[in-house]
VOGU-3710 file (C-alpha; in Angstrom, 3 decimals, decimal comma):
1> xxxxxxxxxx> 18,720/-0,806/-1,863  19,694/1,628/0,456  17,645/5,245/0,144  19,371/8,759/0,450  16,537/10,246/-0,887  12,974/10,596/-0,237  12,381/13,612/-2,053  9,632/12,074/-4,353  7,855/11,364/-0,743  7,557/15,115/0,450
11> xxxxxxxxxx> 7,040/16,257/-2,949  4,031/13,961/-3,649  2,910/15,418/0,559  2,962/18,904/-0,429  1,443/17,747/-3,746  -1,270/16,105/-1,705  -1,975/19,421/0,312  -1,367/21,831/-2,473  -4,112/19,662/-4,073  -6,635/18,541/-1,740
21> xxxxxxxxxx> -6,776/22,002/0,565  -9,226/23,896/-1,194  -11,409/20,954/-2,227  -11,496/20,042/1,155  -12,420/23,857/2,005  -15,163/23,835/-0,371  -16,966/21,148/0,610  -20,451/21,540/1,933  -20,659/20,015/5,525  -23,756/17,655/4,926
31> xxxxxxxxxx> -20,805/16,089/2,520  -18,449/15,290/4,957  -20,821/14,993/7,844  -23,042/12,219/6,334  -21,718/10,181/3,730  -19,836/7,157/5,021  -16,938/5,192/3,898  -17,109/1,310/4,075  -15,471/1,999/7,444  -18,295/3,379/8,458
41> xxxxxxxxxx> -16,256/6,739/8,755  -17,338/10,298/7,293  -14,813/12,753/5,498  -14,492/14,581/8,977  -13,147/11,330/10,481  -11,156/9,801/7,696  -9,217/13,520/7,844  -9,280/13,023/11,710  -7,454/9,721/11,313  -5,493/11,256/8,805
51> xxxxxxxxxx> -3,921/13,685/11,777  -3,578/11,066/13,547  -1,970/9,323/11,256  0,951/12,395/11,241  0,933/12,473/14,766  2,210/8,806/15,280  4,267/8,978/12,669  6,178/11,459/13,521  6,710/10,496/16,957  8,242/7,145/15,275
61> xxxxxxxxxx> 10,594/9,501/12,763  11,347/11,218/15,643  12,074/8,464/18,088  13,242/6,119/16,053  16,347/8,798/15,593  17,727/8,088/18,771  16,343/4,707/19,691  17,516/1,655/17,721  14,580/-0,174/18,821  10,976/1,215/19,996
71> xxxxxxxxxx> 9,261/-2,244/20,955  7,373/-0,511/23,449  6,087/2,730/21,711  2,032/1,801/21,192  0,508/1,256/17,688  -2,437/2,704/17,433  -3,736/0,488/14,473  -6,260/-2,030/16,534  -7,575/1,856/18,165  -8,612/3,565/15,050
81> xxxxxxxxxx> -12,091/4,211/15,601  -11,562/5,039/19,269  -8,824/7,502/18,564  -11,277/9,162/16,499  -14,799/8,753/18,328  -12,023/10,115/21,863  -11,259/13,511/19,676  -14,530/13,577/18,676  -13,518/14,594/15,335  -16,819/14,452/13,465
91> xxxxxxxxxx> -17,856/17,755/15,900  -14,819/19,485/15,167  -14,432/22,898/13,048  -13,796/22,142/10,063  -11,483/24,348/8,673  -9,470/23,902/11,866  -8,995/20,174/11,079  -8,174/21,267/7,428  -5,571/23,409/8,938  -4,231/21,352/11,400
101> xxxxxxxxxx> -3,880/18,202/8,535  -1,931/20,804/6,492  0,375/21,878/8,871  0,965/18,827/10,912  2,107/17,547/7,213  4,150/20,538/6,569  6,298/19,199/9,227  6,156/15,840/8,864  8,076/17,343/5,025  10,227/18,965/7,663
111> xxxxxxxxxx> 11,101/15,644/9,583  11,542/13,822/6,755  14,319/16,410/4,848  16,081/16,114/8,219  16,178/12,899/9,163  19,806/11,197/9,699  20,201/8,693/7,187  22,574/6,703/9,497  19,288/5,690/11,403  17,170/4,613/8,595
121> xxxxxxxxxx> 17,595/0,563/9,743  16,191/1,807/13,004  12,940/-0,040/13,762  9,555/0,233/15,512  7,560/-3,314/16,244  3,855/-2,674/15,508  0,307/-4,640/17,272  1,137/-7,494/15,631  5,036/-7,655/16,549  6,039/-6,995/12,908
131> xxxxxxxxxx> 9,391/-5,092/12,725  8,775/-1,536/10,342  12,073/0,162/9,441  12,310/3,902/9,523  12,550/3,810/6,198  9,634/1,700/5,513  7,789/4,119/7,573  8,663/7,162/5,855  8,428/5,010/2,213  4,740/3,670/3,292
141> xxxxxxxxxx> 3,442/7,364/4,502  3,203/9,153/1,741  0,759/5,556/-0,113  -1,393/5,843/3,489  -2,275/8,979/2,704  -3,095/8,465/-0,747  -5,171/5,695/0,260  -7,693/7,795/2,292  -7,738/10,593/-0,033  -8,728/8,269/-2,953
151> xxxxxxx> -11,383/7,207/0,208  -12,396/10,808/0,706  -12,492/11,475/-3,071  -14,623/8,267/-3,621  -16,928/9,661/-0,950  -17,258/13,078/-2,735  -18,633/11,439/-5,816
//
């Protein structure tokens, strides 16, 4: 089936930040500086992963735009936890990160209302040498994020 839409993906995104903002604002920092996910990852980090998380992704929506093919773009999957001990993101202002999630999301809505449909077959080959579609990408984002909210939420309780 062949999408022309993904308006219930940047609705359920600006859901997301509509949502999770001022939780996230409100939270004292011994909450997301010391509990731990089973990833061994604190709020501060899993929000850390989830910019970087925007960051790939849309250099993939992006790329993937005017490249048929990126086999040689890096996946950062296998780097996780180095991407985020490298930014250091579990020393970083918080409100800045909350801000910078927000707005790096913002656009990714942006990207996504613009992207040519025509290129939608246009695929990325991740770690593992598994082909992802752009729309696949753009279909999966919106359940990755969802995932490590649920984690953040979980962590909250």
């Amino acid at each position: 089936m062949q999408e022309n839409s993904f308006t219930h993906v940047t609705t359920g995104i600006a859901q997301v930040i509509e949502t999770e903002e001022s939780l996230l604002s409100s939270l004292p920092v011994e909450i997301i500086t010391q509990r731990r996910n089973t990833q061994n990852r604190t709020i501060k980090q899993i929000l850390g992963h989830l910019i970087d998380s925007a960051s790939n992704n849309h250099q993939r929506m992006v790329r993937l735009q005017y490249s048929k093919d990126l086999l040689f773009f890096p996946d950062y999957t296998q780097d996780n936890d180095l991407w985020i001990a490298l930014q250091d993101y579990q020393n970083a202002d918080w409100a800045n990160l909350i801000q910078l999630w927000k707005c790096y999301n913002l656009h990714i809505i942006q990207v996504i209302h613009s992207i040519d449909k025509s290129r939608l077959d246009s695929n990325w080959c991740d770690f593992t040498g598994a082909k992802v579609t752009l729309r696949e990408m753009i279909e999966g984002y919106l359940g990755h994020l969802h995932l490590h909210i649920k984690e953040i939420h979980e962590l909250i309780d």
